[in-house]
Structure formats: C-alpha cells, structure tokens
C-alpha positions in Angstrom: 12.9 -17.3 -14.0 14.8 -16.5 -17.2 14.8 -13.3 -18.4 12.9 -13.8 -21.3 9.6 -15.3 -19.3 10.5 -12.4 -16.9 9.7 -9.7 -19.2 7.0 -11.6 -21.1 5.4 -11.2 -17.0 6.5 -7.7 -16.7 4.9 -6.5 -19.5 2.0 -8.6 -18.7 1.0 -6.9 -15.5 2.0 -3.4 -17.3 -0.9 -4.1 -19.7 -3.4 -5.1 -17.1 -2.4 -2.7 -14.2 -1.7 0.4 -16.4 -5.1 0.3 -18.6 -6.9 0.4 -15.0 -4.6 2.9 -13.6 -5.2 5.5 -16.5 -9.0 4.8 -17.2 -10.3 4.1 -13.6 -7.4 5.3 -11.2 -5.8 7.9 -12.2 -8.2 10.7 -11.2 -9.5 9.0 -8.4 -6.1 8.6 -7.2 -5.2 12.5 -7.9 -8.4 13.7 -6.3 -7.6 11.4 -3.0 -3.9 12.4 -2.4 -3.5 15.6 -2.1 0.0 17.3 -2.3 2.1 18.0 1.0 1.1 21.9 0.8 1.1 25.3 -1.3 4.4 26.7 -3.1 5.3 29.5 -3.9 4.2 30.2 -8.2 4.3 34.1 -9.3 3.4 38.0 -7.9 0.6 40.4 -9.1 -0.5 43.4 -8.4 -2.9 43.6 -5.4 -6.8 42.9 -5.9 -9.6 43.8 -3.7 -10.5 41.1 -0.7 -6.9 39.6 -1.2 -5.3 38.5 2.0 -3.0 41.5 3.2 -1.1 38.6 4.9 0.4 38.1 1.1 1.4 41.3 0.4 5.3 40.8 -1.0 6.8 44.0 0.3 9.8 43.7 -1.5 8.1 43.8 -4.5 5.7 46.4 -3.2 8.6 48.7 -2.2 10.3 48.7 -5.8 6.9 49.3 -7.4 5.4 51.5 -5.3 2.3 49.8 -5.2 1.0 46.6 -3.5 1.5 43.1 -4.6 0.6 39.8 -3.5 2.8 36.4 -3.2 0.4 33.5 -5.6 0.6 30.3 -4.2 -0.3 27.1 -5.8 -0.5 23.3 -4.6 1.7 20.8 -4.1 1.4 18.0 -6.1 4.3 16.1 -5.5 3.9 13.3 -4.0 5.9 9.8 -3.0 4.3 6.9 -2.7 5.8 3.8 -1.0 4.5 0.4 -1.4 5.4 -2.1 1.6 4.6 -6.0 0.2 4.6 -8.5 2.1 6.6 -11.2 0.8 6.7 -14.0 3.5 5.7 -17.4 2.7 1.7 -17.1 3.6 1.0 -15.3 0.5 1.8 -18.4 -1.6 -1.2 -19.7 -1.0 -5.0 -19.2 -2.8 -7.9 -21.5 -3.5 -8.8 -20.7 -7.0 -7.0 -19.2 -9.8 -4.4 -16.8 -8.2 -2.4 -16.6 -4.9 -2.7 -14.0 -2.7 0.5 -12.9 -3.1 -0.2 -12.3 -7.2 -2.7 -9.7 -6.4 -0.8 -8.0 -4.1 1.5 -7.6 -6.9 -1.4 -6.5 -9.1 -2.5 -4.4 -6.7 1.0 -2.8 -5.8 1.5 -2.3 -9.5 -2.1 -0.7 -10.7 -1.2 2.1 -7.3 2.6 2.5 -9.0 1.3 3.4 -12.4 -1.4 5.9 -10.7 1.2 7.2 -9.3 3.7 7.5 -12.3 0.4 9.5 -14.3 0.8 12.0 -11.8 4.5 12.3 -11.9 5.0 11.1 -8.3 7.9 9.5 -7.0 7.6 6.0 -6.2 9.4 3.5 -3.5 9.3 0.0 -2.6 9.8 -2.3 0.5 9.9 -5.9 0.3 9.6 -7.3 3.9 8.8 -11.0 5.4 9.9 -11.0 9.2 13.0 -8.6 7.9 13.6 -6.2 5.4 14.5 -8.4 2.5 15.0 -5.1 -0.2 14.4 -1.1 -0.1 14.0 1.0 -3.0 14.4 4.4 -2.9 11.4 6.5 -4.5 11.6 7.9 -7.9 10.1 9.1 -10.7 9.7 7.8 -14.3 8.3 4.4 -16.3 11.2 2.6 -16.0 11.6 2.7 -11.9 8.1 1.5 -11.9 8.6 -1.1 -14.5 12.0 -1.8 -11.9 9.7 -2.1 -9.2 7.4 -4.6 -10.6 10.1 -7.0 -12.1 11.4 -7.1 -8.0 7.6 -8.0 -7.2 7.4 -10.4 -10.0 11.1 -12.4 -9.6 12.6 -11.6 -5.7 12.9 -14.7 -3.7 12.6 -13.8 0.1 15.7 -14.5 2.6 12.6 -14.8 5.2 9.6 -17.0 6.3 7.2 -15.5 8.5 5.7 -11.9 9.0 6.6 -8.9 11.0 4.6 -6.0 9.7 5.7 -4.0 12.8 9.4 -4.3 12.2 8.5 -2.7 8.4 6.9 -0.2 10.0 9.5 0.8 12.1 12.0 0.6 9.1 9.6 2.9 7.2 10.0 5.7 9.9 13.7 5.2 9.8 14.2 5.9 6.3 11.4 7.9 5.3 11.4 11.7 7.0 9.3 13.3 4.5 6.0 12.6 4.4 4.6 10.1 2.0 1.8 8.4 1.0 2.0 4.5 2.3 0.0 1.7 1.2 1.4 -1.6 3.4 -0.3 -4.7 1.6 -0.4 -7.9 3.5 -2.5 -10.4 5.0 -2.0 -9.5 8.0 -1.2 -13.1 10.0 1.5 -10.9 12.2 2.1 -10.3 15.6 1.2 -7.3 17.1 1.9 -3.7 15.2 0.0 -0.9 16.9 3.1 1.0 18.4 4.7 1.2 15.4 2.0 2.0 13.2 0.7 4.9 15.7 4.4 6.4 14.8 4.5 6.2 11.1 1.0 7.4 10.9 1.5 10.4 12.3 3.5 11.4 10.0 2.6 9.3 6.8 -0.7 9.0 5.0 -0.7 5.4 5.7 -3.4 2.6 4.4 -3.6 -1.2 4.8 -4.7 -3.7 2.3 -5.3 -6.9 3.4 -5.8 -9.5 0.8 -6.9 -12.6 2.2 -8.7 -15.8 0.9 -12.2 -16.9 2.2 -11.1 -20.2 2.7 -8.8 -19.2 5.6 -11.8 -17.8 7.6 -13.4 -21.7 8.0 -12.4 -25.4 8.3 -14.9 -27.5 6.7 -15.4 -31.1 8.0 -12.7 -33.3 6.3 -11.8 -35.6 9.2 -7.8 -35.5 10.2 -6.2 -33.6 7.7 -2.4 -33.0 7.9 -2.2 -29.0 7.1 1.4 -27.0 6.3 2.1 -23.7 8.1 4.4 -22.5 4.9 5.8 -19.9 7.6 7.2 -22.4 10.4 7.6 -25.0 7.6 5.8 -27.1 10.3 2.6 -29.6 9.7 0.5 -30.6 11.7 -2.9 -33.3 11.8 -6.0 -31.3 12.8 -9.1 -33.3 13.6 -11.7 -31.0 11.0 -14.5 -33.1 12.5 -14.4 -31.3 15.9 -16.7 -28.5 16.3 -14.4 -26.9 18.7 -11.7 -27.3 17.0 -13.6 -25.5 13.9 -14.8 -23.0 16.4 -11.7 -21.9 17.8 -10.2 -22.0 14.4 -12.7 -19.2 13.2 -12.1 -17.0 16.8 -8.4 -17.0 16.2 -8.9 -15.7 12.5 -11.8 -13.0 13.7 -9.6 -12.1 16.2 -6.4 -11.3 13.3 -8.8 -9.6 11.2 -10.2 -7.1 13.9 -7.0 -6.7 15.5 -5.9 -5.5 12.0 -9.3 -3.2 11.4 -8.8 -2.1 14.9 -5.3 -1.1 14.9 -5.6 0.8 12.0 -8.6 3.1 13.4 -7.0 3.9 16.6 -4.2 5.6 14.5 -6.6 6.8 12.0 -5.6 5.0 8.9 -7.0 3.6 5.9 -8.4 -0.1 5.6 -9.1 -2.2 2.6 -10.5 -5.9 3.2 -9.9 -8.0 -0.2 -10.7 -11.5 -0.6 -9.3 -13.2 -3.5 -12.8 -14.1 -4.7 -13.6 -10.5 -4.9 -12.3 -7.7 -7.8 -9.7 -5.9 -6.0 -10.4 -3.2 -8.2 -13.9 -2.4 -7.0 -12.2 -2.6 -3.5 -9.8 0.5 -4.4 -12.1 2.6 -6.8 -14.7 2.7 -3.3 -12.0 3.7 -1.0 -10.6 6.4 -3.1 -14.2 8.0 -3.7 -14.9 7.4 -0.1 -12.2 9.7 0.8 -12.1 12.2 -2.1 
C-alpha cells in the first residue's frame, strides 16, 4: 500500500471511528472505566463528619488546628488493544471482512480513549507476537496505531490467543484496561486468561460472521482453511457432516463465553451482519 492510499485509509477510519467515539462513546466509555484509585489533590481545614482517618498532622501541627488530606480519582487510564491478525479474519460474506471491523472497532475504543487523555497500547498477534506498542498518550500515537492496523502484514498464520495473553502479563505490570478482539478459532486460553484477569480489566470481542455457524447444502465443495493454507472437499449434502460442523462451532463459541465468565471478564458477541456499535454502546451501559 503506498503511502498515499495509506493515509487517504487512515484518515478514513479517523472520520468514522472518532465522530462515534465523541458523540456516542466518549461518556459511556468514561463512566465504565473507572480510574485505578484516589490521589492525593489539596488540604483544608477540618469539617464536621470528616473522616479523622484524614487528618494531615503535619499540617495540623504547624497550624494548630486540624486539617484533612482531599483526595480525588484517578482517571488515568491505559488501554491496550490485542488484534488478532492471523489469516481467519480475512474472510466475510458481505461487504466487509472481519478483520476490517476489528480495526473499526479497535480504532472507535482508541479515540474513546484519547478524549479522556488515556494512554493507549497495541498488540498485534497471530500464533506469535507479530508487533507491541507501548501505551501512550496523544492523537498522533493513536493515529500510529491505526496505520499498523490498517498496513501490517502478519509473519503468522494461525491463532494463539493464549500465548498473547501470556505476553500481556509479561509486559504489562500496571493495571490496564484490555480489550482482546478476535474470533476466537484458538486453542484453549483459560489458564492464561485467569492470570491477566486478575490483574487487568479485561474484555473479549468476538467478531464473527453468521455464515461460519452453518454449511448449507452445496454438494462437494472444496473449502480453504486460510490458517493451515490447506483445502479440503467436504460433502455439504450430508446431514452429519452439517451437524457436526455446527457442534464444533457451538462448541468454540461457548468455550470462548465460558472461559471468560469463569475469570470474570467481559464478553461481546458481534456478527458482521450486525452494527458493532450497538454491540459496544449496550455493554458499556450494562456495566456503568
């Protein structure tokens, strides 16, 4: 991609994501996330029914008369966006691919982010950790982050969402909040996810299309895996076949719900055919 079609892209998704994330977001997003904890702001004199436990005595001492320590939120926060990158989210039905509204997604959460003055951090990961950006604040990290969404061509293939996990908890040691955004065809990622939860505020988005969940009745069809590279003819005709097909997928997607809950994490199910932004404005007001 040249760099001219590059930022004719960029810019693009700024337009899109960033009217959404300062009209429909941006207080929803505030009001979800709260900050890490209360720092320390200013002294005044003592009030009746203020907490004695307050009381700065240093101050109290050189004034000779009481006064209290004023605390105030935290609002800094970092987020960090994990994407998968691998070669399943090349694929979509209709108009988009799923891995185009993870980058919509992943940008709209950036810029909610960047209205609040929080710091911001990316990783990239297929069945490896194909790039890790640091958190930071300002416009033009974000608009860094979205160009590597937009143009980075993965090393890797397939999926490991617990091997980003356990990357996460290796470089991360403050807490953050964490948004991993996927579709979820993975191996198992429990373990690792029971880890960073504890001490992340982590959420999964899985964007998936509703074509994946059944085979219609086409006969043999020869069908690509785009992460082994390896195809196969499938008989679409046979109702087991169809069947079995539809338990394997069930079985991904409650394996993904499932793991999740147990570590008492976020979920977002998005299909492709649905408005991912509807999807996000619920789960923030659900937990505001």
């Amino acid at each position: 991609m040249d760099t001219k079609t590059l930022l004719k892209k960029v810019r693009a998704i700024e337009i899109k994501t960033r009217r959404l994330s300062d009209h429909v977001f941006g207080g929803e997003y505030h009001s979800t996330f709260k900050g890490r904890g209360m720092t320390f702001s200013e002294v005044r004199q003592y009030q009746y029914g203020d907490d004695i436990r307050a009381i700065d005595w240093n101050v109290t001492a050189r004034y000779n008369e009481p006064y209290v320590k004023v605390f105030e939120e935290e609002r800094e926060l970092t987020l960090m966006l994990m994407v998968d990158v691998s070669q399943s989210e090349i694929y979509g039905s209709q108009d988009q691919f799923k891995g185009e509204v993870l980058t919509e997604i992943a940008a709209t959460l950036a810029f909610s982010a960047l209205q609040n003055n929080d710091k911001i951090g990316l990783i990239l990961f297929t069945d490896q950790i194909e790039l890790f950006i640091p958190p930071k604040k300002g416009k033009s990290h974000v608009l860094r982050v979205i160009r590597e969404l937009l143009e980075f061509k993965p090393k890797g293939r397939k999926t490991d969402v617990a091997a980003a996990l356990k990357y996460l908890t290796s470089v991360m040691k403050k807490k953050a909040i964490v948004f991993v955004l996927s579709d979820f065809i993975t191996g198992p990622f429990l373990s690792p996810l029971r880890i960073a939860a504890r001490k992340h505020d982590v959420t999964g988005i899985r964007v998936y299309d509703q074509s994946e969940a059944a085979l219609p009745p086409m006969g043999m069809v020869e069908m690509l895996d785009p992460e082994t590279d390896q195809r196969i003819l499938v008989n679409t005709s046979s109702k087991s076949v169809r069947r079995n097909h539809l338990l394997h997928y069930q079985k991904r997607v409650n394996d993904f719900q499932e793991s999740f809950l147990k570590c008492g994490a976020g979920t977002i199910d998005c299909s492709l055919q649905e408005s991912y932004v509807k999807k996000l404005l619920g789960y923030f007001k659900n937990r505001g």
